[in-house]
C-alpha positions as CSV (number, residue, x, y, z in Angstrom):
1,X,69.2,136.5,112.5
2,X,65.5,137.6,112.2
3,X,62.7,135.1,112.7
4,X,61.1,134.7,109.2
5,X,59.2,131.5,109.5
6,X,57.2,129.7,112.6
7,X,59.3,127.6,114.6
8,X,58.3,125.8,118.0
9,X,59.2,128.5,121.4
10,X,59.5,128.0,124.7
11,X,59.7,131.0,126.8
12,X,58.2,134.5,128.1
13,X,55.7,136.4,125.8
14,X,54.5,140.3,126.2
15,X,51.4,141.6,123.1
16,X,51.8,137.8,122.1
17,X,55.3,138.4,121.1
18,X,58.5,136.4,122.4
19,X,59.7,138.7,124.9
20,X,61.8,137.6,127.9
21,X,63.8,134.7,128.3
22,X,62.7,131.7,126.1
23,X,64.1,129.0,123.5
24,X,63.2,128.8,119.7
25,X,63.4,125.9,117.2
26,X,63.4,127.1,114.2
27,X,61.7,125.4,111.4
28,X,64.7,123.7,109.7
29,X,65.7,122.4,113.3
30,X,69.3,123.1,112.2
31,X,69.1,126.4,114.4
32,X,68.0,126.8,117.8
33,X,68.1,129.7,120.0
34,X,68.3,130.1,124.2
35,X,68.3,133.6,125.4
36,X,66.7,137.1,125.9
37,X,64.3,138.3,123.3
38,X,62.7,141.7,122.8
39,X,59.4,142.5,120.8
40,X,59.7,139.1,118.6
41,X,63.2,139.5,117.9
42,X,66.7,137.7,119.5
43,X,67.8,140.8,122.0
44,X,70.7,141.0,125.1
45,X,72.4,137.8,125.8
46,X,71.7,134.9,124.1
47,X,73.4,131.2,122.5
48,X,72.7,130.6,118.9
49,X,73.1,126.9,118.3
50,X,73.7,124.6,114.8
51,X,73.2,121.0,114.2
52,X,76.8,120.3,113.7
53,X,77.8,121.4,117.2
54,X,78.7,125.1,116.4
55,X,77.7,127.8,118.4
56,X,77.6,131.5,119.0
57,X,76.8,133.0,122.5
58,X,77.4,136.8,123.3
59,X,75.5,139.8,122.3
60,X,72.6,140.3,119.9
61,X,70.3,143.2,119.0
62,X,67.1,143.3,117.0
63,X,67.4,139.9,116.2
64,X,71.2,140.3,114.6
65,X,74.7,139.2,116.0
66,X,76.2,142.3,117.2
67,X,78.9,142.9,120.0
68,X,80.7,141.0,121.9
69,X,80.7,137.1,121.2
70,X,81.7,134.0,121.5
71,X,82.0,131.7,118.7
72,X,83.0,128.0,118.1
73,X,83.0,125.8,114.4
74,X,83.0,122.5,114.8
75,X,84.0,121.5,111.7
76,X,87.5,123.6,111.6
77,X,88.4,123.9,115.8
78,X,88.8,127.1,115.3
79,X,87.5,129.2,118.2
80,X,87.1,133.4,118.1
81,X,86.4,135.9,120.8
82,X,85.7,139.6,120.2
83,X,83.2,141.8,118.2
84,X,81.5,140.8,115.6
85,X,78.8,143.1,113.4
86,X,76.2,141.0,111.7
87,X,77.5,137.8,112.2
88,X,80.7,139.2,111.0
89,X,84.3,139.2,112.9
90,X,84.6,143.0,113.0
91,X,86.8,144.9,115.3
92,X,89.3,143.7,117.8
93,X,89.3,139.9,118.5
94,X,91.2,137.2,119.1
95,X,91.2,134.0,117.1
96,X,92.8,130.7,118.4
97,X,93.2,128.1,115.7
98,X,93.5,124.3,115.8
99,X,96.4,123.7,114.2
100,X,98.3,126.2,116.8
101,X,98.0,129.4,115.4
102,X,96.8,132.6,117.5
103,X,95.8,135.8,116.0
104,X,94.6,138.8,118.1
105,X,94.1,141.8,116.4
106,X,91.6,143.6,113.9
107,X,88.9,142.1,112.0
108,X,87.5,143.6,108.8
109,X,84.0,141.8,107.5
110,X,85.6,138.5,108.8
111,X,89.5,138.5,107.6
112,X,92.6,139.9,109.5
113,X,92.7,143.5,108.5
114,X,94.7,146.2,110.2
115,X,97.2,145.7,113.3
116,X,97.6,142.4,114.9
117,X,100.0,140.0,116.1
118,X,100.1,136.7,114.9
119,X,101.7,133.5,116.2
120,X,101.8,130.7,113.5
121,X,101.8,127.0,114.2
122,X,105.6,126.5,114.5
123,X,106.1,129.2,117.2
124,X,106.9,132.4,114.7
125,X,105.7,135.9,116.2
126,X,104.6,138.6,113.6
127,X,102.8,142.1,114.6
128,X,102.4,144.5,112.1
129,X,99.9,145.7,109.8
130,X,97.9,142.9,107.8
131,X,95.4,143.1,104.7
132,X,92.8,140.4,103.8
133,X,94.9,138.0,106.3
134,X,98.3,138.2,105.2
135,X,101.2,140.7,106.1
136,X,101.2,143.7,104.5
137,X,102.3,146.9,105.7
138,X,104.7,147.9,108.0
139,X,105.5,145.1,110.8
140,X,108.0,143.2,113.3
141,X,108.5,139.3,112.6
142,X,110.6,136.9,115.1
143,X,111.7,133.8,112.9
144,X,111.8,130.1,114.8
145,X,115.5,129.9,114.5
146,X,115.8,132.9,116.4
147,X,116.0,135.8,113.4
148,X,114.5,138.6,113.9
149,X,112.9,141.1,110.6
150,X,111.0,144.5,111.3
151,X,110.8,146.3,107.9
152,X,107.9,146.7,105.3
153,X,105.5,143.8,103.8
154,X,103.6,143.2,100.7
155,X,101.4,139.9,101.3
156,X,103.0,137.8,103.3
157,X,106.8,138.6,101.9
158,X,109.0,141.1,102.9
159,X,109.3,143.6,100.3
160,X,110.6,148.0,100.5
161,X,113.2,148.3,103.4
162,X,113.9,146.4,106.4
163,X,116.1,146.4,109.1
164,X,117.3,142.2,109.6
165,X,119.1,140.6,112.8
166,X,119.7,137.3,112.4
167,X,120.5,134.9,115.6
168,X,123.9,134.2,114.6
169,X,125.0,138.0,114.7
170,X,124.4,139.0,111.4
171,X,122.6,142.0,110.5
172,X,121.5,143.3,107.3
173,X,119.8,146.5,106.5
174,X,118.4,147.9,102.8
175,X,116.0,146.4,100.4
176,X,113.8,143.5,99.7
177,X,111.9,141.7,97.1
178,X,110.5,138.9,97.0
179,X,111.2,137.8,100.6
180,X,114.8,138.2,100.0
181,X,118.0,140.6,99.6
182,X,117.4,142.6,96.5
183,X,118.7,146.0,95.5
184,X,120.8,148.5,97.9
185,X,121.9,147.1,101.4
186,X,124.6,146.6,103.4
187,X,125.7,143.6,105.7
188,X,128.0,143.1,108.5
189,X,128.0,139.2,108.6
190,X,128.8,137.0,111.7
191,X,132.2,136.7,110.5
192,X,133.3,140.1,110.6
193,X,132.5,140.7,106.4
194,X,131.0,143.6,105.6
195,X,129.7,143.9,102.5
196,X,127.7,147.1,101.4
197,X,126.5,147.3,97.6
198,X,124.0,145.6,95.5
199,X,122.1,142.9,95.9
200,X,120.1,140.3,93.6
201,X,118.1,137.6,94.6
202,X,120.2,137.5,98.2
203,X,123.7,137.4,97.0
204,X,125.8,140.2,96.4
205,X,126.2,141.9,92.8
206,X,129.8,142.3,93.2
207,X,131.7,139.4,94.7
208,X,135.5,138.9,94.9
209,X,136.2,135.2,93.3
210,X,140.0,135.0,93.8
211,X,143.0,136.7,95.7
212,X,145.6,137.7,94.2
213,X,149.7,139.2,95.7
214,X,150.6,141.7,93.8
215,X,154.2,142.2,92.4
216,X,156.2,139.2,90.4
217,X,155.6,135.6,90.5
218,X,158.7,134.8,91.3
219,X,161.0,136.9,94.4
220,X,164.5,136.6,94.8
221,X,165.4,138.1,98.1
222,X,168.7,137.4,100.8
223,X,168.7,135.6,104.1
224,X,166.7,137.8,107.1
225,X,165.3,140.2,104.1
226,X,162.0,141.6,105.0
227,X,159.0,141.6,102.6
228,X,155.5,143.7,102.4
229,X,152.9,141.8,100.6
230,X,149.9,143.4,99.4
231,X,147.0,141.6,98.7
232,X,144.2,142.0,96.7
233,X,140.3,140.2,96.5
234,X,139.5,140.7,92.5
235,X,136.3,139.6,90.8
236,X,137.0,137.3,87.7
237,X,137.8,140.7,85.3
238,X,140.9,141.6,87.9
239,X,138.5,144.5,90.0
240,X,139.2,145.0,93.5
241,X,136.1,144.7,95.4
242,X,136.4,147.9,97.7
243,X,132.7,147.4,98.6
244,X,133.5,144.1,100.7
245,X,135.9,144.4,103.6
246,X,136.8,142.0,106.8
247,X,137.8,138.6,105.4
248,X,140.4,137.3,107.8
249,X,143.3,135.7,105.5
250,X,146.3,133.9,106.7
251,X,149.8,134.4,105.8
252,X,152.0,132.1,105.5
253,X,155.0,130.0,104.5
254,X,156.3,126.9,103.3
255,X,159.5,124.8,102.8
256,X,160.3,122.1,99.8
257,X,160.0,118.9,101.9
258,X,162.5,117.3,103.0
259,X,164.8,120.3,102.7
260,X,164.6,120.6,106.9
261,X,164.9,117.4,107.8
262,X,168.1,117.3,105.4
263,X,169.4,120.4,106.9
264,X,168.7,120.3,110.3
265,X,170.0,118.1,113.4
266,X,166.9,120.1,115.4
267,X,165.2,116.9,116.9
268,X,162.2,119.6,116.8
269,X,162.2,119.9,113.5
270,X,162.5,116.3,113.1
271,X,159.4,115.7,115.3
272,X,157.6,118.2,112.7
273,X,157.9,116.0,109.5
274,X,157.2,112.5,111.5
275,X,153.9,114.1,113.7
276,X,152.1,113.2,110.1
277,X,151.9,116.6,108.6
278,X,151.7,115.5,105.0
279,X,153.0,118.0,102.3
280,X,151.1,120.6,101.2
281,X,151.3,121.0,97.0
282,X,152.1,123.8,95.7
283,X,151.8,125.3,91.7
284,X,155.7,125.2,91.7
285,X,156.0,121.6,91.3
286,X,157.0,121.0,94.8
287,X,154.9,119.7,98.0
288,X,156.0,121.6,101.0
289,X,155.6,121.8,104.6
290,X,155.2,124.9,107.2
291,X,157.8,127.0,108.1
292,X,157.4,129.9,110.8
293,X,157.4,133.7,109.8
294,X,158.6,136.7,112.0
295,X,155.9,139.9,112.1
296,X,156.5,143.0,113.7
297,X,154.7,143.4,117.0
298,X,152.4,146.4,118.1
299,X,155.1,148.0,120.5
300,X,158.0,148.0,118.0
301,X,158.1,148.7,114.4
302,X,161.4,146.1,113.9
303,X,160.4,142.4,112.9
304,X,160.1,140.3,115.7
305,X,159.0,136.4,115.8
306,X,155.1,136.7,117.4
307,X,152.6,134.0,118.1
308,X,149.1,134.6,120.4
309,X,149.2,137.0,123.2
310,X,148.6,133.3,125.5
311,X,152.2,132.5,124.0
312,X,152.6,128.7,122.4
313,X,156.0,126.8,122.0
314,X,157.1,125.3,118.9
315,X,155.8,121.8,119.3
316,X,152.2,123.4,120.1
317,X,152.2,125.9,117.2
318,X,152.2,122.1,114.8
319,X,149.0,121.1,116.6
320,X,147.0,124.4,115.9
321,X,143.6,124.2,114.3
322,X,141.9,126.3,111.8
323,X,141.2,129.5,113.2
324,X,138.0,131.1,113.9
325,X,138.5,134.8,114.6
326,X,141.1,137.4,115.2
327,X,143.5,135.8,117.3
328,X,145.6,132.6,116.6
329,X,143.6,129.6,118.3
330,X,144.6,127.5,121.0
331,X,146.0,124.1,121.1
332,X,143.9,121.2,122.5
333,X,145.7,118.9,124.8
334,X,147.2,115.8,123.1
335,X,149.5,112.6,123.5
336,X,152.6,115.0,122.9
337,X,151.5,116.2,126.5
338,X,154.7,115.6,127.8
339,X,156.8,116.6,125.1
340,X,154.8,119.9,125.1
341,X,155.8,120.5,128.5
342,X,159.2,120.6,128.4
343,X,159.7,122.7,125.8
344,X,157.1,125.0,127.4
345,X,159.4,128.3,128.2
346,X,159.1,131.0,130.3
347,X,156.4,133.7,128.6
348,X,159.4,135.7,128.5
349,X,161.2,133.7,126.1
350,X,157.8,132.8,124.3
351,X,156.6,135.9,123.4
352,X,159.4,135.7,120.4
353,X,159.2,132.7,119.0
354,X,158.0,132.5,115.4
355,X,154.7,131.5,114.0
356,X,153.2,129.3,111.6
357,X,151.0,132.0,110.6
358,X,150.0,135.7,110.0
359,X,146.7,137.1,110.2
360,X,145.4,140.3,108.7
361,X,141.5,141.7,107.5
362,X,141.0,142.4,104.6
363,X,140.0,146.2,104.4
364,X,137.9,147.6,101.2
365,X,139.1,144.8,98.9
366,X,142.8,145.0,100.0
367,X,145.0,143.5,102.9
368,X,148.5,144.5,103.7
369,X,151.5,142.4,106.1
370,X,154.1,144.2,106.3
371,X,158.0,143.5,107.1
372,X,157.3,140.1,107.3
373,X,160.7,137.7,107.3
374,X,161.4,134.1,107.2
375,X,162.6,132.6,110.5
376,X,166.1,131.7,110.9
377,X,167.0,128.0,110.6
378,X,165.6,125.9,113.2
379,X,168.7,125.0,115.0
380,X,169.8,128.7,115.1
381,X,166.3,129.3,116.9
382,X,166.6,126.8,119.1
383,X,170.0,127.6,120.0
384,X,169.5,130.7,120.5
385,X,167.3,129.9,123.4
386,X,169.2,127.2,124.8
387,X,172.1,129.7,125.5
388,X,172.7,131.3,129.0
389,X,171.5,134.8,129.7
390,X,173.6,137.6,128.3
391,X,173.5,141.3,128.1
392,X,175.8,141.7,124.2
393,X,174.5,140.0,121.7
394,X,175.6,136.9,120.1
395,X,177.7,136.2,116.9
396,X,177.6,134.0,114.5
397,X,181.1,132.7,115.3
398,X,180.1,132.1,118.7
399,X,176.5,130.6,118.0
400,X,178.7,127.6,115.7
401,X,180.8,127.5,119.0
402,X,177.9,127.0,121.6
403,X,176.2,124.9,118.9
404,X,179.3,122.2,118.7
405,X,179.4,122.5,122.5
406,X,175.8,121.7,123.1
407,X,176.2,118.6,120.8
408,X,179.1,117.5,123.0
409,X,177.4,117.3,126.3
410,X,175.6,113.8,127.4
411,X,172.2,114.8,128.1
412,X,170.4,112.1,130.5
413,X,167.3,111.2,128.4
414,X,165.0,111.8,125.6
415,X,163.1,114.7,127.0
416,X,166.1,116.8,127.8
417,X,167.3,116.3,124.5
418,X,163.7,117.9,122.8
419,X,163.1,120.3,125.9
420,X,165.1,123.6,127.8
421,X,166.0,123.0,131.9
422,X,164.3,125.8,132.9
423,X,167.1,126.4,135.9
424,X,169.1,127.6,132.9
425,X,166.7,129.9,131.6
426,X,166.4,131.7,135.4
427,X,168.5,134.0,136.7
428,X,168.1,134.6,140.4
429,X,163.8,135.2,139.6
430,X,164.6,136.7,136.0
431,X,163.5,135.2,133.0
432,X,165.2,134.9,130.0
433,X,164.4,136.8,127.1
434,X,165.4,135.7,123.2
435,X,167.2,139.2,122.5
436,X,165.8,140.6,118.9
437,X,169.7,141.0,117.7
438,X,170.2,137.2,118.0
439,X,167.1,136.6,115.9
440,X,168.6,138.5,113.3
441,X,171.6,137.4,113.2
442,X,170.7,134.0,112.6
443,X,169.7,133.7,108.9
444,X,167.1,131.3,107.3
445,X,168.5,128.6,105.1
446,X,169.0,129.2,101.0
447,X,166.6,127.6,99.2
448,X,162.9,128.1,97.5
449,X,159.9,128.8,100.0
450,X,156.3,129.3,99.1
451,X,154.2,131.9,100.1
452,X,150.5,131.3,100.4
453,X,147.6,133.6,101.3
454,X,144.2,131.2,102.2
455,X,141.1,132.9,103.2
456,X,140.0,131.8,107.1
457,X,136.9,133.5,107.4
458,X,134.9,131.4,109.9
459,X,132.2,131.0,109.1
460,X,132.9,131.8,105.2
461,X,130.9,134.9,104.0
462,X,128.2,133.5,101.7
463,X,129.4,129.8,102.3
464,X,132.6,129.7,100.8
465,X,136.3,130.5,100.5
466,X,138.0,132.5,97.9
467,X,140.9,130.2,96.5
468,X,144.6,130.4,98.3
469,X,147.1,132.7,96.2
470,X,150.5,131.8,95.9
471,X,154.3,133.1,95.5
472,X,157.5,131.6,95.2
473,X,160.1,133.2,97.4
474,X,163.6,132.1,96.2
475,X,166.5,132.3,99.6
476,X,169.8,133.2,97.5
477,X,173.1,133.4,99.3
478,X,173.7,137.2,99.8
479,X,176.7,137.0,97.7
480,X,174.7,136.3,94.5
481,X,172.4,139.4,94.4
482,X,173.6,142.9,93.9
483,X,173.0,145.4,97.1
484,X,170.9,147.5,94.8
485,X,168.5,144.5,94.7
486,X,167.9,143.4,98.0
487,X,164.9,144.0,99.7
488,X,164.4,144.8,103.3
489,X,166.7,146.8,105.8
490,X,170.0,146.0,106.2
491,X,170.8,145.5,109.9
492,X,173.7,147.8,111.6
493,X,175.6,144.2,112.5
494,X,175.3,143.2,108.5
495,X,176.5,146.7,107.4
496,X,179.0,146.6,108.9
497,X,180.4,142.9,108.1
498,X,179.7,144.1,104.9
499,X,181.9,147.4,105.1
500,X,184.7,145.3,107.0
501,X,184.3,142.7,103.5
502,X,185.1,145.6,101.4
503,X,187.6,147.2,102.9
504,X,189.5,143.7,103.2
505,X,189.3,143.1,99.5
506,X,190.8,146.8,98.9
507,X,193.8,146.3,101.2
508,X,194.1,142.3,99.3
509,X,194.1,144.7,96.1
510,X,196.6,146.7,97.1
């Protein structure tokens, strides 16, 4: 600032001009100056003061603000250090406001211009390219809750491509506008969705909005007839979304209520309708309750009953929560401690008792589960693993025997009756193992079942669930369906009751 008018000074004086160290009070006495001057002008180091407490002190030359500095306003807090050019913030500087915020970067003529890094009031990081003190340009921002955005910038909102992590795992890469998802991109959410298409306004152009099984509403199958159900996620017009894949759905069946505990003496069974599971309704005009599927496993391609690698027993499987990935959950300890424990069989037996529940991922718009049966009637199940070891497999004929035996022996108390004495199930250090031929021979009760597919996804892809689809799987007595029209593979052991049938009737013909 050049001196224009007389003011009172204090200081050195060379030709009768302020030279040296001195002080100046300028005229107004709203300025004052303490420093080095040089031929009548403010030169080298030097503190500019004002009346309301703000100052300047750093480097002047010919009477001007230029170089490094230090300045202070009173009136905002705010407090700058760097290079300024004419009283102007120009160049590389670092600015730390009062309410928090802390820039350090370029300066352009007194505004944030160029590369920085800013760190805003709530603990947000940003370094990138700015323009007139906003974000614009290429740059790298680090959100409070932990996201993180390094992609282009048109004033202060993300806008052009950009790469997106956010802190719960998802990531999303493609285009913006307007601070948000707009145009081509492609997401792989936290849940294991991946979604890569259009977007408008942060939400996906093409969304499925229901699920739907393919084939008739209504299937009439056979006892221990295996089905493949193919499932598709349709937008309202019936279009599979093929853009959209990894939403976990859950297969699985129920049984009109009150059909098990009419048909079965299984105390298990029992213990299943009186925990408090209330019935489930269906759009068949019945409530129903759950009833345990058999899936193939990965090391054989016949059905088999499977739960979670950990292996559950029946009485835990009725406790299981919703699930929240891949795998089947696990059970959390409960007053049934002691009734879980004794029906808690060797992982040798466990690895084939049925499930509740199937789970599959939905891959481009589509899921498949394959040669999945209904499992056979709970006290065939449980008898089945009651029985002694044995290397041929069992009958029918001599399950009904071993069934009317076990009902004839006095067991001692409660917990035998609902549990397995794991002496039987050991065989000098061998465990038993439920052979896959009993399984099949036992058959699952006639009657009508619902099949439901519900949508899992945890947590759900753009905050909801697609609606459950449904179909109603009728159980007919093999003798009232055709051969031709029976789904599934026919075991050797029913071929051949079958073939002994026939040839009985010809010889009664005869």
């Amino acid at each position: 600032m050049a001196d224009s008018r007389p003011g009172l000074y204090r200081g050195e004086t060379k030709d009768q001009r302020r030279s040296g160290y001195g002080h100046y009070i300028y005229s107004n006495s709203f300025f004052q100056y303490e420093g080095e001057w040089k031929e009548g002008k403010k030169h080298g180091h030097g503190k500019l003061l004002f009346k309301d407490g703000s100052y300047y002190e750093g480097e002047f030359v010919n009477g001007e603000i230029v170089g490094n500095g230090f300045r202070y306003w009173a009136h905002t807090g705010n407090i700058y250090s760097g290079q300024f050019l004419y009283g102007e913030l120009q160049g590389h500087g670092v600015m730390q406001y009062k309410d928090g915020q802390r820039y350090e970067g370029n300066f352009c003529y007194g505004v944030q211009e160029g590369h920085g890094q800013l760190t805003d009031k709530e603990g947000q990081q940003y370094e990138g390219s700015f323009y007139k003190n906003r974000r614009h340009g290429g740059g790298k921002m680090r959100f409070k809750n932990g996201d993180e955005y390094e992609g282009d910038w048109i004033l202060d909102q993300r806008q052009g491509h950009g790469l997106l992590h956010c802190a719960d795992g998802t990531v999303y890469e493609g285009q913006w506008r307007n601070d948000t998802f707009n145009g081509q991109g492609s997401i792989i959410h936290c849940s294991g969705v991946i979604y890569d298409g259009q977007w408008l306004n942060g939400y996906p152009v093409v969304q499925p909005k229901k699920m739907v099984i393919l084939g008739p509403e209504v299937i009439d199958t056979v006892p221990g007839s295996a089905h493949t159900f193919h499932v598709q996620l349709q937008d309202e017009e019936g279009e599979v979304i093929e853009c959209e894949s990894g939403r976990l759905l859950e297969l699985c069946a129920g049984i009109r209520d009150g059909v098990v505990l009419a048909s079965s003496k299984t105390s298990l069974y029992k213990i299943m309708e009186l925990l408090g599971r209330k019935p489930i309704k269906s759009p068949f005009g019945f409530g129903y309750i759950s009833y345990p599927l058999m899936v193939p496993t990965s090391e054989s391609p016949e059905p088999q009953a499977s739960v979670s690698s950990a292996g559950k027993s029946l009485l835990a499987l009725l406790e299981l929560p919703a699930p929240k990935g891949d795998s089947e959950p696990e059970s959390e300890p409960t007053s049934l401690d002691s009734m879980r424990d004794t029906l808690n069989i060797q992982d040798g037996i466990e690895d084939n008792f049925p499930s509740l529940s199937h789970f599959q991922r939905a891959e481009s718009g589509s899921a498949i589960f394959n040669n999945v049966i209904l499992a056979p009637s709970p006290g065939d199940v449980l008898l089945a693993v009651q029985m002694d070891d044995t290397p041929e497999p069992l009958s029918p004929r001599r399950i009904k025997k071993r069934k009317d035996k076990t009902h004839a022996e006095k067991i001692p108390s409660s917990q035998e009756s609902l549990g397995i004495n794991r002496s039987r199930l050991m065989d000098e250090g061998s465990k038993t193992r439920l052979s896959q031929t009993c399984l099949r021979e036992a058959v699952t009760l006639p009657g009508e079942y619902a099949i439901m597919v519900h949508e899992v996804t945890s947590p759900p892809f753009m905050g909801q669930h697609l609606p459950p689809a449904f179909r109603l799987l009728r159980i007919l007595p093999e003798k009232v369906l055709p051969e031709s029209t029976v789904p599934g593979k026919v075991s050797p052991e029913r071929g051949k009751r079958m073939s002994l049938k026939s040839e009985a009737g010809k010889e009664a013909g005869n």
